[in-house]
C-alpha positions in Angstrom: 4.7 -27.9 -9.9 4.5 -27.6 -6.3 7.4 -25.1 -5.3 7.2 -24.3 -1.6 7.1 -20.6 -2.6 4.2 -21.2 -4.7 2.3 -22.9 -1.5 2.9 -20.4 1.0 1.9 -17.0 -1.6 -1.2 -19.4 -2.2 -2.1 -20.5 1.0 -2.2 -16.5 2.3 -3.6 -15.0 -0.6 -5.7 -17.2 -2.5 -7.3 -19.7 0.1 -10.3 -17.7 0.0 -10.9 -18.2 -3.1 -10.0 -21.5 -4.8 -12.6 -23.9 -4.5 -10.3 -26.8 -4.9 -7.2 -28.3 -5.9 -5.8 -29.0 -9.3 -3.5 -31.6 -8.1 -3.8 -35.2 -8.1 -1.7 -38.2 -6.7 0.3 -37.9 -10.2 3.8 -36.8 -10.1 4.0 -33.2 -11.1 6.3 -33.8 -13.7 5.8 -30.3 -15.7 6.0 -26.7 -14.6 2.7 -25.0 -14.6 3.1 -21.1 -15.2 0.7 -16.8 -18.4 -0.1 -14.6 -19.4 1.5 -11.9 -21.6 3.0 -11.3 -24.7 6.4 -10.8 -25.8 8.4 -8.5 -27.3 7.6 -6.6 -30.2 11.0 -5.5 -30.5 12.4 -9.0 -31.0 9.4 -10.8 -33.2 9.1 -14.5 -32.7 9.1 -16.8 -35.3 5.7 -17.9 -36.6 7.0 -21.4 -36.1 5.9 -22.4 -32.2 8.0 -25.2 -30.5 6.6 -28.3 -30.6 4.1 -29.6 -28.3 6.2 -33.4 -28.8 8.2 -32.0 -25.5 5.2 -30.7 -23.8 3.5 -32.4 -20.8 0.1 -33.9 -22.2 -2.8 -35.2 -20.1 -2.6 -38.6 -18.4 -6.1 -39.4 -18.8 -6.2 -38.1 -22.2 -8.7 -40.7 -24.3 -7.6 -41.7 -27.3 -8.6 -39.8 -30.7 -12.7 -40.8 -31.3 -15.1 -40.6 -34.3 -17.6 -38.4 -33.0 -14.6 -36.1 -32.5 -13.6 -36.2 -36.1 -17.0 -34.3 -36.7 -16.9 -31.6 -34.8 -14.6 -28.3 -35.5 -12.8 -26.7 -32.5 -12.2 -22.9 -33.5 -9.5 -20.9 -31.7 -8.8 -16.9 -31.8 -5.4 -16.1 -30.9 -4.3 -12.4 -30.6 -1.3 -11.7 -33.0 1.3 -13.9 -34.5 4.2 -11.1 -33.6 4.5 -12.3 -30.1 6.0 -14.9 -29.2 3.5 -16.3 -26.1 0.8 -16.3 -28.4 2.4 -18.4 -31.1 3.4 -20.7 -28.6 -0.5 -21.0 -27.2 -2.1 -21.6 -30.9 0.1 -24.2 -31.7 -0.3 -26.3 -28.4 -3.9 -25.6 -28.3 -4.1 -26.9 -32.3 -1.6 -30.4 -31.2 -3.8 -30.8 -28.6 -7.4 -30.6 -30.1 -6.5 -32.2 -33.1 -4.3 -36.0 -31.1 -8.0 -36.0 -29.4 -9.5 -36.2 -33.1 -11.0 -32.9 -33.7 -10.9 -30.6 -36.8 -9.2 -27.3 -35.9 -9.6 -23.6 -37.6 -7.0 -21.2 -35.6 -7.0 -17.5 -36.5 -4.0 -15.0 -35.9 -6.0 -11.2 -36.0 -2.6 -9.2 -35.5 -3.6 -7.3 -32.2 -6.6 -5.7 -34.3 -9.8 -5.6 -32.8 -12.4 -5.5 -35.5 -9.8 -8.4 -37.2 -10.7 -10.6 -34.2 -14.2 -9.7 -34.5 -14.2 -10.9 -38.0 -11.9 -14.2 -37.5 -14.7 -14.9 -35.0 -17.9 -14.1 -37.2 -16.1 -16.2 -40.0 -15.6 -19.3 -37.3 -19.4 -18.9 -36.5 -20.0 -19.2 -40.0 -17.9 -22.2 -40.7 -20.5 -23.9 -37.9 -17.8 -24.6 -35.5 -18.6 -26.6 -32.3 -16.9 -24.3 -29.7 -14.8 -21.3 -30.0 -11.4 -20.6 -27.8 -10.9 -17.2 -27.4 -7.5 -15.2 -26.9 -9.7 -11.7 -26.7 -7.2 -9.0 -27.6 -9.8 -6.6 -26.0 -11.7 -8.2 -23.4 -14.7 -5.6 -23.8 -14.8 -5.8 -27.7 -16.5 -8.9 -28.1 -20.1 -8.9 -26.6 -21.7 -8.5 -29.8 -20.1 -11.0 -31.8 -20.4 -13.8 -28.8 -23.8 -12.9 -28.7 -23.9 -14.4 -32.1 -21.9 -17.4 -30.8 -24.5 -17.8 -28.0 -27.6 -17.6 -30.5 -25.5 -20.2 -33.0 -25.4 -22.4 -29.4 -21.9 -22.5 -29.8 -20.0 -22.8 -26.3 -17.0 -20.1 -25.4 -14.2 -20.9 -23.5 -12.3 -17.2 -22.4 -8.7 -18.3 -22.7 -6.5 -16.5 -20.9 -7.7 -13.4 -20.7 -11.2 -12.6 -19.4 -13.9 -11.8 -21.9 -15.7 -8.9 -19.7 -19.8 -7.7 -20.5 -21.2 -11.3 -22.0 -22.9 -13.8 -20.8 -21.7 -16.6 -23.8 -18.6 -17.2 -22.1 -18.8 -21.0 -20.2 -15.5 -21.2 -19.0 -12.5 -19.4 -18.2 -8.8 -21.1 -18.4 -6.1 -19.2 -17.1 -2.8 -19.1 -14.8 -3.3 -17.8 -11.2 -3.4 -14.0 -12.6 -2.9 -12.7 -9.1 -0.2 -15.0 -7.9 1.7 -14.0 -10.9 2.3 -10.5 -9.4 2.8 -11.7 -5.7 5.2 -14.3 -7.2 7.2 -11.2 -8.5 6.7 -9.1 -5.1 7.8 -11.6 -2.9 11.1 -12.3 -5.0 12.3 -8.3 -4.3 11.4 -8.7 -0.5 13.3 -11.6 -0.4 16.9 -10.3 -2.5 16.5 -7.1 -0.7 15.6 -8.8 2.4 12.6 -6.0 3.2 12.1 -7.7 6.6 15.3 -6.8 8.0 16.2 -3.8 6.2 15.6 -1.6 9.5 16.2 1.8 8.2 17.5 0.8 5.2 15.0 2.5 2.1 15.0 1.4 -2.2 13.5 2.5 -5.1 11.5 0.9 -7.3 9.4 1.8 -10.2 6.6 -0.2 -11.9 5.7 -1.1 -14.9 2.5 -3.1 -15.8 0.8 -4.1 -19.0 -2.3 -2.8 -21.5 -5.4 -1.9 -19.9 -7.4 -3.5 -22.4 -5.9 -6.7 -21.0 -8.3 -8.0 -17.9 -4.7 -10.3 -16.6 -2.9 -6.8 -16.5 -4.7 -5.5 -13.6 -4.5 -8.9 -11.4 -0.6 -8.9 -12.1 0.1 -5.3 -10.9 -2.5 -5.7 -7.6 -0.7 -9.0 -6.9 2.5 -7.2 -7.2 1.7 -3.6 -5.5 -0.4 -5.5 -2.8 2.7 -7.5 -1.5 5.1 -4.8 -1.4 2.4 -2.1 -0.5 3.4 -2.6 3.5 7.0 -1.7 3.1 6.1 1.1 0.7 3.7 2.5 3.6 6.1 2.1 5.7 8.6 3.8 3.8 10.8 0.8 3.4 10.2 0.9 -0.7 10.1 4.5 -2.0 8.8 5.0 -5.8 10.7 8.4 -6.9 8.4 9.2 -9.5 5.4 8.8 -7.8 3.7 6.9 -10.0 2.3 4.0 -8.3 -1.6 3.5 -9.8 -2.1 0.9 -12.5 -2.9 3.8 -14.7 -0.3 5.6 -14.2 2.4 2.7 -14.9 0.1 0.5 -17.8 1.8 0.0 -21.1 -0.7 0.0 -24.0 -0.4 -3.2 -26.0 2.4 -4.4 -23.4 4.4 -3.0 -25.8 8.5 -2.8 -25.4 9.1 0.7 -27.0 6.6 2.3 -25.4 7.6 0.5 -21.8 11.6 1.6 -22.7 10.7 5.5 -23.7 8.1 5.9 -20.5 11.2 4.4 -18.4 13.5 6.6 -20.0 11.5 9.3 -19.2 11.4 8.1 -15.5 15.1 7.8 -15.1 15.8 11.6 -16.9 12.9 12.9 -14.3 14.4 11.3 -10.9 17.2 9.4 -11.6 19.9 11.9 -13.2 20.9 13.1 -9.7 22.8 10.2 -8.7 19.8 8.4 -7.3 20.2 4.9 -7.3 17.4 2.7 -8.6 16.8 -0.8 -6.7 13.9 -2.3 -8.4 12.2 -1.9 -11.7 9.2 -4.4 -11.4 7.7 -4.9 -14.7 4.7 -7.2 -15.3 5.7 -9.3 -18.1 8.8 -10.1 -20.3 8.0 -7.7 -23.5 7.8 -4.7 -20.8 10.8 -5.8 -19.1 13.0 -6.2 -22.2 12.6 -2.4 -22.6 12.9 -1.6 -18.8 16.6 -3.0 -19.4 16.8 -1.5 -23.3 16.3 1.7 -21.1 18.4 1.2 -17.6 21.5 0.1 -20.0 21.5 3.2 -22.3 19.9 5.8 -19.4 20.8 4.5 -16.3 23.7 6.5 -14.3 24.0 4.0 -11.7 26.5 1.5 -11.0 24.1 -1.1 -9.1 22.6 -4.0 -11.0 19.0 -3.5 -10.6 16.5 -6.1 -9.9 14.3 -6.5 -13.0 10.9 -9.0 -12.7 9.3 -10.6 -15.7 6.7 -13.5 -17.2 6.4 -15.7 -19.8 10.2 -16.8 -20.5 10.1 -15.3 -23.8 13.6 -16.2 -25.6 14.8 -12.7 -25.3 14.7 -12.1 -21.6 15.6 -15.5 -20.9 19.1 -14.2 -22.3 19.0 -11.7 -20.2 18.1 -13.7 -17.2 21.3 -16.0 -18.0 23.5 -12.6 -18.8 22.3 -11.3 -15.3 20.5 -8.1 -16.7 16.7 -9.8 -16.0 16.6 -10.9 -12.7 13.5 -13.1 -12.8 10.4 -13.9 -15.0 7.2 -15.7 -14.0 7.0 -18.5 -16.1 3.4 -20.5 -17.3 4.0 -23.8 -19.1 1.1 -22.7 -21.7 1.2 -26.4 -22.9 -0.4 -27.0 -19.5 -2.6 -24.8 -20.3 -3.6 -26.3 -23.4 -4.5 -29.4 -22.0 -6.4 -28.2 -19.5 -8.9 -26.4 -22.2 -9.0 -29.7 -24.4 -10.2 -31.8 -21.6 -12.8 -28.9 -20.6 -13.8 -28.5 -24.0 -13.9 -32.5 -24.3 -16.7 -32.4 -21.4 -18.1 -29.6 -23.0 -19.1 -30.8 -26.2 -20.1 -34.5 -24.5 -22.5 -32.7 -22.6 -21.5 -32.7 -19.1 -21.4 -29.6 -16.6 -17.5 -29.4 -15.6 -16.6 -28.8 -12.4 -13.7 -29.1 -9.7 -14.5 -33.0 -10.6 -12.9 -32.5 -13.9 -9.5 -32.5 -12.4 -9.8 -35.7 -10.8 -11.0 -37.4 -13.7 -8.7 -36.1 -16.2 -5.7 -37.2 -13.7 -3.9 -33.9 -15.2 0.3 -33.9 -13.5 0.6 -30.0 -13.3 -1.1 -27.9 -10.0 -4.4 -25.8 -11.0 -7.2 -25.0 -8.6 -11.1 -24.7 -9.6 -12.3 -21.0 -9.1 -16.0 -19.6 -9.1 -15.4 -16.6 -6.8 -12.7 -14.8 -8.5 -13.7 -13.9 -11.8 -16.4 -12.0 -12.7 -17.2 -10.7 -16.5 -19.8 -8.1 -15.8 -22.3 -10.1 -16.4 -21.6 -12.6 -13.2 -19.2 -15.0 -12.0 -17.4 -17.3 -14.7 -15.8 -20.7 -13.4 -12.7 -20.8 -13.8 -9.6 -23.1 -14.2 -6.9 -21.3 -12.8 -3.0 -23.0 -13.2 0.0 -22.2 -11.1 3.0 -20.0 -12.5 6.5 -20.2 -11.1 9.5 -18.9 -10.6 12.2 -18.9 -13.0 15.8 -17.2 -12.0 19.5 -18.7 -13.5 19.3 -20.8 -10.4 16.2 -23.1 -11.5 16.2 -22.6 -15.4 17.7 -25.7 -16.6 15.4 -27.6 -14.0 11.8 -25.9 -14.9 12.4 -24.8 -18.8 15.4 -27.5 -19.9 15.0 -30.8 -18.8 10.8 -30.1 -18.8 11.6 -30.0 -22.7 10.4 -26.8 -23.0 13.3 -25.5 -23.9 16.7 -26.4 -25.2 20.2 -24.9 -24.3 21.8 -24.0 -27.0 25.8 -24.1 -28.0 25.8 -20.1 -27.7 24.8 -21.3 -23.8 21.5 -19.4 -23.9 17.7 -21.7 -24.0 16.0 -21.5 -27.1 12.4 -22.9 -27.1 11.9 -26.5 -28.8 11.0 -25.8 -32.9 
């Protein structure tokens, strides 16, 4: 959706780069928004909200025969988060109302499980593979299977890094993500006019096997990175490297325990915490397990997210998460059917594919950004947005992403 906010972060720090507009003349009816798993610590059921709700493509052609014989394969992470369950099912709607056959694997955040999920798809002769890498530099071997087979990889959501069989990548604006996030704290704590005025904030960011998890912490630390020069942001603990504040498996234990650690280390003293900016929602969710049972303070502290997992959506309406970055993954879906739909009729996509598949949510076409180690991979690159108690009925509610439930808290559509 086009969000003023969204246009200005884009228009200074991704102009460079995207090659051209996802947008269209249709009305942007649904919210675009990525990447990252939820919370271990509150499992999601295995059941994903139905796509039914979910925005689909209004070019989309109907379901055709020459579909009905080829075999879209997908590789999803792990079925214990709750992003990812979301992602295979819309991803398996979607291929399978255009006609396809679909084989979807869950390979529980274990790397030689994926690499087996995607040796059996190979087998099985499928017709392109969608891959959900859990480590994006733990696949070249097996792709370079893929690539012999002649079978076509789309990287979803995460970058595939050190291969030359990957086609296409489909993603949310990685970057914008974290810029998104910086720009909300200098805008509560007004950082512009805070003349003398100095906060803390502490960061948390997500597993380095993840490509996304870099691009979300840059995005972040390179917006507020000015008023921490100029001494306007202070980080206590002086951790302020990506590998200093990464969270292996973006898991929420390990995020809550390293912030507990944080807060017994610099914050015991009476030292008031402003901002704990945590990439996504499963880090965040133990950011606040942590500032509610550690934290001396008094002051609510401003807490960042992504992905609206159910969990941290609470907390948004409760006031204890103050934001998350939310990507309409549905979106996201469609976008990879219709690529995967040119794919397999043998066309070259480009930025024209967005034009001809007339899609209602804002993307732009990339071929500078990404690069895999082995060179630059194209890229379909969707807009995230904001989500606060202000704007969650409008983006998540009446979207049909969600539903608000009785106990006054949105649950996502079973």
């Amino acid at each position: 959706m086009k969000k003023k906010l969204v246009s200005a972060l884009l228009s200074a720090t991704m102009v460079a780069s995207l090659l051209a507009g996802c947008g269209n003349n249709a009305s942007n009816s649904a919210p675009a928004s990525e990447a990252a798993p939820a919370s271990e610590a509150a499992p999601a059921s295995e059941a994903a909200p139905a796509s039914e709700a979910a925005p689909a493509s209004e070019a989309a052609p109907e379901a055709n025969a020459a579909a009905g014989d080829m075999t879209i394969g997908i590789a999803m992470p792990t079925k214990s988060l709750e992003r990812w369950n979301r992602d295979g099912s819309y991803l398996e709607e979607q291929f399978k109302s255009r006609g396809y056959n679909v084989e979807l694997t869950y390979s529980d955040n274990k790397i030689d499980q994926q690499v087996k999920d995607i040796e059996g798809l190979i087998a099985d002769n499928v017709n392109l593979l969608v891959i959900a890498a859990i480590d994006g530099e733990s696949l070249s071997q097996v792709l370079a299977e893929a690539k012999e087979s002649g079978i076509p990889v789309v990287s979803y959501d995460r970058l595939i890094m050190n291969t030359d069989a990957v086609s296409y990548y489909v993603s949310f604006d990685n970057y914008t993500v974290g810029t998104l996030q910086g720009q909300y704290v200098i805008d509560q704590l007004d950082l512009d006019n805070a003349g003398d005025k100095t906060y803390n904030i502490e960061f948390t960011a997500g597993d380095p096997a993840d490509n996304n998890a870099g691009f979300f912490f840059n995005g972040a630390y390179d917006t507020l990175k000015p008023y921490i020069d100029a001494g306007t942001l202070v980080i206590p603990s002086g951790q302020s490297t990506f590998d200093q504040v990464a969270t292996k498996q973006w898991d929420t234990a390990t995020a809550m325990t390293r912030m507990q650690n944080i807060l017994a280390s610099n914050y015991s003293d009476g030292t008031q915490l402003d901002v704990a900016l945590c990439s996504n929602d499963s880090t965040a969710l133990g950011v606040t397990q942590a500032i509610e049972s550690d934290y001396a303070g008094t002051n609510t502290v401003i807490i960042t997210g992504q992905d609206g997992d159910e969990a941290n959506l609470a907390n948004v309406v409760d006031g204890k998460q103050s934001m998350t970055v939310y990507k309409a993954v549905a979106n996201e879906a469609v976008a990879t059917l219709d690529l995967a739909d040119a794919i397999l009729k043998g066309e070259t996509p480009d930025a024209g594919l967005i034009d001809s598949a007339g899609w209602s949510f804002d993307c732009a076409y990339d071929t500078e950004s990404y690069n895999n180690g082995t060179g630059i991979i194209p890229s379909y690159l969707l807009v995230p947005t904001v989500v606060t108690t202000e704007n969650l009925q409008k983006e998540l509610v009446d979207t049909g992403y969600y539903t608000m439930g009785d106990d006054g808290y949105p649950h996502p559509v079973q």
